[in-house]
Residue, then its C-alpha position, 0 to 999 in steps of 0.5 A: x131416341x135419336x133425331x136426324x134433322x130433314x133440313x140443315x138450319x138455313x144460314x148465310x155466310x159474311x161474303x153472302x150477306x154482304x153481297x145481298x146487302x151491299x155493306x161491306x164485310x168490316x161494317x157487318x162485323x162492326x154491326x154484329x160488335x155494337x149488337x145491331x145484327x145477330x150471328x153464330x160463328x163455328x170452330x172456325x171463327x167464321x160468321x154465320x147469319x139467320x136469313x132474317x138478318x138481311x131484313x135488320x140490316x135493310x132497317x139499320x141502312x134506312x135508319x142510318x141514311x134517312x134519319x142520320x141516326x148514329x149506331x147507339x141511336x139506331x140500337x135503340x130505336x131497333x129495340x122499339x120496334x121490337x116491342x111495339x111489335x110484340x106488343x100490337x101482336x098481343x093486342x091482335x091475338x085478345x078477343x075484339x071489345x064489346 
């Protein structure tokens, strides 16, 4: 059976990503090398983003200026937050205590 997709996958390219953001191109490369944002890149080599990234890389600037938190700091602590959120979504989806 074959599948037509309706929708291409919504992704953003650097350059929108970058304009959205205000970072420049080498330091959203550089975040995607440490492993802070997550990309695909096509045949090309170009760099393609999810358009929750924009939502990342507005932690990693508010992390970075508010705290002062240096990159592998920030991995962390972006890893947290991860499974504190998945953890507080298991919690809510149990049934209420008696």
């Amino acid at each position: 059976m074959t599948r037509y997709p309706l929708v291409r996958p919504a992704r953003l390219s650097l350059d929108t990503v970058a304009a959205r953001s205000g970072l420049h191109p080498t330091l959203i490369r550089r975040l995607v090398a440490l492993g802070l944002v997550d990309c695909t890149s096509d045949a090309g080599g170009q760099l393609w983003f999810a358009p929750s990234t924009m939502a990342t890389l507005a932690r990693v600037q508010r992390l970075r200026s508010e705290l002062s938190l240096n990159y592998a700091a920030i991995g962390l602590v972006l890893d947290l937050l991860d499974r504190i959120h998945v953890l507080e979504a298991q919690v809510r989806s149990r049934q209420p205590w008696t």
